[in-house]
VOSE-682428 format. One record per residue (C-alpha): z, x negated, y negated. Coordinates in pm, whole numbers, plus 50000, padded with zeros to 5 digits. Example, Ala and Ser with C-alpha at 12.3 -4.5 7.8 and 13.67 -1.06 7.14 Angstrom:
507804877050450;507144863350106;
//
This chain:
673765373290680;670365366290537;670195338190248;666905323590038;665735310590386;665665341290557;668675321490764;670555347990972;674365341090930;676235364891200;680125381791216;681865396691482;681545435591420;682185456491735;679445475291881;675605458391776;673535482491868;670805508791902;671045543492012;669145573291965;670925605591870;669505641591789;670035665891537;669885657791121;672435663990883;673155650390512;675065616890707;672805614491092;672095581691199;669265596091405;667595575191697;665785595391997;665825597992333;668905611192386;670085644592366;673815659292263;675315665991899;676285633791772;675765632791364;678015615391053;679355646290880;681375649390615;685265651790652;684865688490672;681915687090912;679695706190746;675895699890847;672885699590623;669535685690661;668575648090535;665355654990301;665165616290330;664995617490661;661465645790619;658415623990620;655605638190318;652815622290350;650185643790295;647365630890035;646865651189710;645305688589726;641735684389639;641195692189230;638325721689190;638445726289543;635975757389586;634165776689846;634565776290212;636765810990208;635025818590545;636615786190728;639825789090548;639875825190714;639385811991039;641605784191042;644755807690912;643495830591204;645205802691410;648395806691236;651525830391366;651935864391236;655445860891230;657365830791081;658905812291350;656795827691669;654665802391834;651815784391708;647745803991854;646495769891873;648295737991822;645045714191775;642515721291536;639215699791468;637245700591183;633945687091283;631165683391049;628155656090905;629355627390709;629645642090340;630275676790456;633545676990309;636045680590608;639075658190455;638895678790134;639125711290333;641845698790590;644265690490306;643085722790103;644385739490405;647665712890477;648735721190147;648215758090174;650385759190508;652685730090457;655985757590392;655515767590704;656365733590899;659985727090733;660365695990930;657485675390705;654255665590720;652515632390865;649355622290769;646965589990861;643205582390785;642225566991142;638975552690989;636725558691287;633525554491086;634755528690851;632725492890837;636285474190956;638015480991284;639295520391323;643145525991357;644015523591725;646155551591896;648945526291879;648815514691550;649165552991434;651895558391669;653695525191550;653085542891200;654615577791300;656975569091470;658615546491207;658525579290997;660285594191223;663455569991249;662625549791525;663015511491458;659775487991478;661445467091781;661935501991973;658525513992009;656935506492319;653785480392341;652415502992607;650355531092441;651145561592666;655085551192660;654895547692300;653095585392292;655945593692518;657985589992295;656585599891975;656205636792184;660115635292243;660615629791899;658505660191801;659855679892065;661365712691899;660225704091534;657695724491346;655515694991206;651815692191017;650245663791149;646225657191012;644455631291198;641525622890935;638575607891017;639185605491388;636045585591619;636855595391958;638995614992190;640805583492292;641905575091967;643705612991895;645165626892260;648315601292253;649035614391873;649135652592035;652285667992075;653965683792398;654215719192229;653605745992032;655985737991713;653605713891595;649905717291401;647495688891450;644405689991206;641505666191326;638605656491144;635425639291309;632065636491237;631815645191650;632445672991852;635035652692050;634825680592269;637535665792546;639835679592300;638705717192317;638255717992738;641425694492791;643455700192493;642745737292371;641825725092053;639795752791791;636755735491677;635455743291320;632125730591284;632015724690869;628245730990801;626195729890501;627675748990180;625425782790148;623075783689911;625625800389671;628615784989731;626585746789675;625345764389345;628925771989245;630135734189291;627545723789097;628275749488817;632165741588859;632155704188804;629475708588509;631015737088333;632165728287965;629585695587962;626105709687923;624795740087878;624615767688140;621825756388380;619075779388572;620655790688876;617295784789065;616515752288910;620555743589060;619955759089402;616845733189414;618895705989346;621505714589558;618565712489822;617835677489790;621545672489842;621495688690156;623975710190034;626525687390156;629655688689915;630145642889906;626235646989763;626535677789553;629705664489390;628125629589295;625215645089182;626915673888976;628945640788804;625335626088695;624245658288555;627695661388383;627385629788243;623765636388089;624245670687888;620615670387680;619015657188008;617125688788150;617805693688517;613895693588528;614035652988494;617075648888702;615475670788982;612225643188950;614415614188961;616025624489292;612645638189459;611345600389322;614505582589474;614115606289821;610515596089852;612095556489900;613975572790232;611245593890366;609505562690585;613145553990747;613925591590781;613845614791110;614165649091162;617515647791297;618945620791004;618025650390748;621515658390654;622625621990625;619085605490500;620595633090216;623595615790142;621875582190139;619315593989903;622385607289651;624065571789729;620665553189589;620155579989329;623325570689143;623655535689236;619895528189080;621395548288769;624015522188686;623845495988442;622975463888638;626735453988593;628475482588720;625795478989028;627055444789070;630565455289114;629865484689339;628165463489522;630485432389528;633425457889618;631585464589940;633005429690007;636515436989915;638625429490184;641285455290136;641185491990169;642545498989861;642605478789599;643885465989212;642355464188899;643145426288895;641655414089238;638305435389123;638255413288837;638985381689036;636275396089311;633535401789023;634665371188802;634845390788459;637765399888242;639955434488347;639295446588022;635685450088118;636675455688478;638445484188391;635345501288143;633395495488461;635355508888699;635395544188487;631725542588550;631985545388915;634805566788927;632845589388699;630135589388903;631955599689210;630955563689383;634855549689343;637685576189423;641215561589122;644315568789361;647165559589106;646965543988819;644825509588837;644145516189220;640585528089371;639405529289730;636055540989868;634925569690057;633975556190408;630155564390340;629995548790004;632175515790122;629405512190385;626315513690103;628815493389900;628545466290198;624975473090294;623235469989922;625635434989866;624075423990184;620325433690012;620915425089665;623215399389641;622425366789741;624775344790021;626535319589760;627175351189533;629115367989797;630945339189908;631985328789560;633275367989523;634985365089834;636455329489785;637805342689393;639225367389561;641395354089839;642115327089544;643955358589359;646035367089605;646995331789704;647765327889322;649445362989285;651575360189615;652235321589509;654235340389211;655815364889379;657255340689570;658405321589312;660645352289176;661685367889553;661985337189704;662635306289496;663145272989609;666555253089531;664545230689321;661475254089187;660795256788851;660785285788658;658295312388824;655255313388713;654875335388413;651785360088624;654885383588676;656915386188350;660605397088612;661825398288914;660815437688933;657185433188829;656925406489162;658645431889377;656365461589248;652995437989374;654425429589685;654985466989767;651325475689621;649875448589773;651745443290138;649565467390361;646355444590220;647885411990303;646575415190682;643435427690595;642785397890310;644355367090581;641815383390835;638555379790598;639275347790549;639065338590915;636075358291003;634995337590686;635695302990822;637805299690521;640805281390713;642565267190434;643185301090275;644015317390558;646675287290603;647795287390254;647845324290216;649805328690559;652685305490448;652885317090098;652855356390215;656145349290396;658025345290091;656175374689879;656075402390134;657925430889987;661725432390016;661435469190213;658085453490448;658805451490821;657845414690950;655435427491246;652425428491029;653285392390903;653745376991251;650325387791337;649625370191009;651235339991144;649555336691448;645995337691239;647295306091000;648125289691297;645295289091462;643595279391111;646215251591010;645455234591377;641985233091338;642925215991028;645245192691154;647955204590927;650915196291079;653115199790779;651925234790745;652135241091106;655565233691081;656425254190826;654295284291001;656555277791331;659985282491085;658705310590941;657485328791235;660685324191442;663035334691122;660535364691166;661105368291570;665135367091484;664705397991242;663285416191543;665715402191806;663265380791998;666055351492007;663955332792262;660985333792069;662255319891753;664305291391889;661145281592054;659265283091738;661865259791568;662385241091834;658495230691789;658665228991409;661615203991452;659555180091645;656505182491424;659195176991146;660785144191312;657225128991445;656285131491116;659555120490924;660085151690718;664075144690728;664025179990444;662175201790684;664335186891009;667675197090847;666115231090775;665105234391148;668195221391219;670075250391024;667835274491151;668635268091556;672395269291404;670945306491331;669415314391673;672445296791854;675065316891631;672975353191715;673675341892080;677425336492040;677405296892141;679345287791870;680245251891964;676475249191949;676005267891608;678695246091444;676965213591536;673565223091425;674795239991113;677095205891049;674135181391130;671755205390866;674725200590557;674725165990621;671575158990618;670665180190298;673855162490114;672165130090206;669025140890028;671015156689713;670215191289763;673175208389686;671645244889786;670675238190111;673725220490184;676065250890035;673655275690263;674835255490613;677895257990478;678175292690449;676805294990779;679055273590871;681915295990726;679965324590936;680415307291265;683885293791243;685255331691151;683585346791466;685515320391630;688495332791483;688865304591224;690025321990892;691735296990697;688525274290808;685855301490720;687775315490395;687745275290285;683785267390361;682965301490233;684885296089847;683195264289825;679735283389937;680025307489676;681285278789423;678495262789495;675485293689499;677165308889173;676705275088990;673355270889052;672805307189021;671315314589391;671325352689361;670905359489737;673515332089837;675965341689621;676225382089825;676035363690189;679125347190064;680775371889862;680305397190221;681415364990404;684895367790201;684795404190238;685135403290617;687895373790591;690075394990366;689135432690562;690265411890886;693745401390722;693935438790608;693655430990224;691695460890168;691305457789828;689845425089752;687445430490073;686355461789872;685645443089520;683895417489682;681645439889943;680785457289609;679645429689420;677535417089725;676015452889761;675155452189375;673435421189398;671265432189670;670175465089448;669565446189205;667365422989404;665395456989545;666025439489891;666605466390161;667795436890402;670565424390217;671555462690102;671715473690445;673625443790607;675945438490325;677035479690283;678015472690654;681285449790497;681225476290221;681735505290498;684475483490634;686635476990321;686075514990257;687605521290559;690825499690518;690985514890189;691215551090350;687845562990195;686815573190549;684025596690327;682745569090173;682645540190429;680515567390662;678095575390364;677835532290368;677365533390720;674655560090712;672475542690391;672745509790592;671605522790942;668465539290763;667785508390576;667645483590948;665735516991130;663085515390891;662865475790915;663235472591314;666865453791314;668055471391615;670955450091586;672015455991217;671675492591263;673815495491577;676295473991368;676265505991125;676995533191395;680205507991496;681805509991221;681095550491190;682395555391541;685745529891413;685575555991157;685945585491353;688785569791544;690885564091221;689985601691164;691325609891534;687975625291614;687585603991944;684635622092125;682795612891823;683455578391812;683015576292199;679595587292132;678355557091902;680275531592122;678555542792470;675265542892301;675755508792144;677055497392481;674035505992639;671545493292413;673425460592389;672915457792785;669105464392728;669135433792426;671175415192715;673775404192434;676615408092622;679225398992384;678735428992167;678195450592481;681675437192589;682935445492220;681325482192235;683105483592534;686395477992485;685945500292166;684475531192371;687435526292602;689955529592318;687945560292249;688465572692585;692205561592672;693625592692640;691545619492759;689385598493046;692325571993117;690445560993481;686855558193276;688515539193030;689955518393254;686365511493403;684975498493076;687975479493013;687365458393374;683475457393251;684145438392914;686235414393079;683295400693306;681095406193005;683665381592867;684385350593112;681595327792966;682825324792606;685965300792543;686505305092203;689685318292039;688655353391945;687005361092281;690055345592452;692515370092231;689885400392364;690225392592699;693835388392645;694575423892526;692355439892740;694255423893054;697325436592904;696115474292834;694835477393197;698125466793339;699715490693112;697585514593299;697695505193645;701735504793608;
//
């Protein structure tokens, strides 16, 4: 169970594990690389696809999107006659000039074609030409893959087994995939797939041209707009503002934009925005801007010197204000950002923020993305960057960059406060009026938290990036993985020891081996807290050593050494009841109560785990109130009283939904499937099992989500349906061999046997005699009772 501390309390369920099974239907637990039939159905079996399991994630279509009906042509000339028959070409690349408008006409076309690739879309900006580093071939596996159902700790590290994979899971699915803004060949041939079901759209500004003699890839070259079709634009995003203009008088301004849609767009916007201004003056100020280029321009920067002249055109057309905070945004560490941080980066209200940012927006110099949310074109984030490095002087950009990294300290500070209060904190601070508001900033904000620690270490700002690492642990969003945090973790580390910070250090360590148990790295996190309970004792933090204390209980109950758990988790309580804090003490308590039940200690677990929940509901600890109530729910489900297990699994499961924490949902519907199960709603407990094993997929807990497919293959043996159940239990078996956790192996084990007894009596036999070596190292009373029975049913067989 996970409590306030991110404390992992632990109960025997058979089978922990991870396994990869094909096909979809309304109740798969999908994982990959294995082939055969194995799915949750319904009682009648009946199969239908999982739209939750479809990724979407194509960008909007392009508004006004004209022109370019010659390269639409070609690129549906790619396209099968026949629905179904095999794709022409399975790579496309949409080269073109910076401004040339490939994105816009790669998800013009996406959209257009999208019903023809049922099984979903994926989509990822690779940001080879942004100022910051591009999106490795890795990182947009990672990314795919996870849309695709495969856990975070199950992708490989290595880049070619990790594109191994991501080709097995496309193999025989008719997917859209657009790679946008791709730099180089390297950074797009692991994201191809192994065959022709699959469409990959590429955009570049090069001709990557590997990709056409290795790969087979159709290039599209995106050219200028003809004369015509750059004349339309113009008179499309102008029409119903001014007055219809002289079409020569447009086709000469659509010259000096090179005829490149980015330009004509921006330009068109200014025009727009000046009705009685005759195109005569705007055509003057643009020739008078262009002539600042001409002395830094070459023949062969034409197209782009273009752009940059539009860029200047618009940006000298601001009010000095709204210049400022184009310019300032250039310094903005995140990709896409709030109305709030702007105001914090540019030090004036959001009320005027706000006015200002409808200036750049209008201009087409600021693209809105929802509401309150803007990002930059690559091009325009670079003259963003490049005209705060000319205009605005060093003390002003460190003071924009320092206010800032000071919002999101504050901001994530209050999150905190409301996702993750202390035993003793006071009220959260009132920046986020509920519980939900925090939650909705964390998931807004939680793909810029990396981005934001990482400025403030290329800025030499180490107490931020200290401060903002330890804080971010607590606000990350309830559904964020904890991979992006650890890298987090090892940048405020480095920050805190140049510091000398050893109470922060400390307090890094904890958090980045809670963050190592999520993720199964056992050894990893017991040496962080090992660490952090030395810092902790040299420095006579007795608070902090009880909490490292508990949290080795954690590691050392994940591991099954339960002796070991129970005097770590006993030394924690005692400790914290020394120092009067009743929270901490109830929380190694409950762990307690967690420890002595997988030992087989009822009365002794159902006793520490009342006085837990006694305890939590008093003091009105949300989170430690459901690890308790699921606590009681196992106790009773083990002593087959099916119905209280079931109230109290529900009420646990209700608290987590109403604390939006994915986590806690998925772990605690695990004791919900169970009850369900003893209470002969074999529908329900599978439609449990199937919510929670998404839920730990999508957050890497290999472990949690293997616990899920046990109790749907116990499941199918209540229903009698033993080749199904067999199925779970020999995956989980295997991928608990691969974790090493040979307890739960041994428990798959003995499970897939039962499975197996009557049909394969001699294989069953065989994994009977395996889970009793699994078995001989653990002396408590449970795994003595195991070994027990399972001596018993093979003599049954050998006589």
């Amino acid at each position: 169970m996970r409590n306030e501390e991110g404390n992992e309390e632990n109960r025997t369920v058979p089978g922990s594990t991870h396994s990869e099974l094909s096909g979809t239907t309304r109740d798969a637990v999908q994982a990959g690389r294995i082939s055969g039939g194995v799915h949750f159905h319904d009682h009648g079996g009946g199969r239908v696809r999982n739209e939750d399991d479809v990724p979407r994630q194509l960008l909007a279509d392009v508004r006004g999107f004209v022109n370019r009906v010659h390269e639409l042509a070609e690129l549906n000339a790619v396209l099968p006659g026949e629905d179904g028959a095999p794709l022409v070409i399975s790579v496309c690349l949409i080269a073109g000039t910076a401004g040339a408008g490939k994105t816009s006409l790669a998800l013009h076309w996406a959209h257009h074609i999208r019903e023809r690739f049922p099984d979903g879309q994926l989509y990822i900006n690779l940001r080879g030409y942004d100022a910051g580093e591009p999106i490795t071939a890795h990182e947009a596996l990672r990314r795919f893959l996870a849309a695709l159902g495969v856990p975070a700790s199950g992708i490989p590290e290595d880049t070619e087994a990790a594109s191994a994979l991501f080709r097995s899971r496309l193999a025989d699915r008719r997917m859209l995939i657009v790679l946008d803004n791709a730099a180089s060949v390297a950074q797009v041939r692991p994201l191809l797939p192994g065959h022709g079901q699959a469409l990959v759209i590429v955009t570049s500004r090069g001709r990557l041209s590997g990709l056409a003699i290795r790969d087979g890839a159709r290039r599209l070259t995106l050219g200028t707009l003809p004369e015509h079709e750059a004349v339309a634009l113009l008179r499309t995003v102008t029409a119903g503002y001014r007055p219809a203009d002289d079409a020569e008088k447009l086709a000469e301004l659509a010259r000096l934009c090179a005829r490149l849609p980015l330009a004509l767009r921006i330009a068109a916007e200014r025009a727009a925005g000046h009705p009685h201004m005759s195109l005569d003056d705007l055509i003057a100020d643009l020739r008078d801007e262009s002539a600042l280029w001409d002395a830094l321009s070459t023949d062969d920067e034409e197209e782009a010197e273009a752009v940059r002249t539009v860029f200047a055109w618009s940006y000298r057309a601001l009010s000095a204000e709204a210049a400022r905070l184009f310019r300032l945004l250039g310094l903005h560490p995140a990709r896409e950002f709030g109305i709030e941080s702007v105001a914090a980066l540019a030090g004036v209200s959001v009320r005027r923020t706000r006015q200002l940012l409808d200036v750049l927006v209008s201009a087409h110099l600021l693209e809105q993305t929802a509401p309150d949310r803007y990002e930059f074109h690559d091009l325009l984030r670079a003259y963003a960057t490049n005209q705060a490095q000319q205009d605005e002087p060093p003390h002003s950009r460190a003071e924009a960059l320092r206010q800032v990294l000071d919002w999101y300290l504050r901001s994530a500070e209050a999150a905190r406060g409301w996702l993750k209060p202390g035993p003793a904190e006071p009220t959260p601070p009132a920046l986020f009026p509920d519980y939900d508001a925090a939650v909705n900033w964390a998931e807004r904000e939680h793909e810029n938290f990396l981005p934001v620690v990482r400025a403030a270490e290329a800025a030499g700002e180490d107490e931020f990036a200290g401060r903002l690492a330890a804080v971010l642990w607590g606000a990350k969003a309830p559904s964020a993985t904890v991979h992006a945090w650890l890298t987090i973790a090892e940048i405020g580390l480095v920050a805190v020891r140049r510091l000398g910070d050893r109470a922060r250090e400390a307090e890094l360590l904890e958090y980045q081996g809670m963050g190592h148990a999520r993720i199964n790295l056992l050894a990893e996190s017991r040496r962080c807290h090992e660490r952090a309970l030395e810092i902790r004792r040299e420095s006579g933090d007795r608070r902090g050593e009880a909490a490292s204390l508990n949290l080795l209980g954690i590691v050392e109950l994940r591991r099954r050494r339960l002796a070991a758990a129970e005097d770590f988790f006993s030394r924690a309580g005692a400790v914290f009841g020394e120092l009067g804090e009743r929270h901490r003490a109830a929380m190694s308590l409950s762990n307690l109560s967690s420890t002595r039940f997988d030992a087989g200690k009822l009365e002794e677990a159902e006793t520490d785990a009342r006085q837990a929940l006694e305890i939590h509901r008093d003091l009105g600890a949300r989170r430690s109130v459901g690890n308790a109530l699921n606590q009681l729910s196992a106790i009773h489900c083990e002593r087959g009283e099916a119905a209280a297990a079931l109230a109290t699994a529900q009420e646990a499961v209700e608290l987590a939904l109403d604390l939006r924490n994915d986590g806690l949902e998925g772990y605690w519907l695990i004791s919900l499937g169970d009850a369900q199960r003893e209470s002969g709603q074999l529908d329900a407990a599978l439609a449990s099992y199937h919510r929670s094993a998404s839920l730990h997929r999508r957050l890497g807990d290999r472990s949690r989500e293997a616990m899920a497919w046990a109790g749907a293959g116990e499941t199918y043996l209540r229903w009698g349906r033993e080749r199904e159940a067999a199925d779970f239990f020999r995956r989980a078996a295997a991928v608990h061999r691969e974790l090493g956790d040979t307890w739960y192996e041994a428990l798959a084990l003995d499970r897939l046997a039962e499975a197996m007894a009557a049909e394969a009596p001699d294989r069953a036999a065989e994994h009977r005699r395996a889970a009793l070596g699994l078995l001989a190292g653990y002396p408590d009373p449970r795994a003595t009772a195991l070994r027990r029975r399972l001596a018993t049913n093979l003599e049954g067989t050998s006589g």
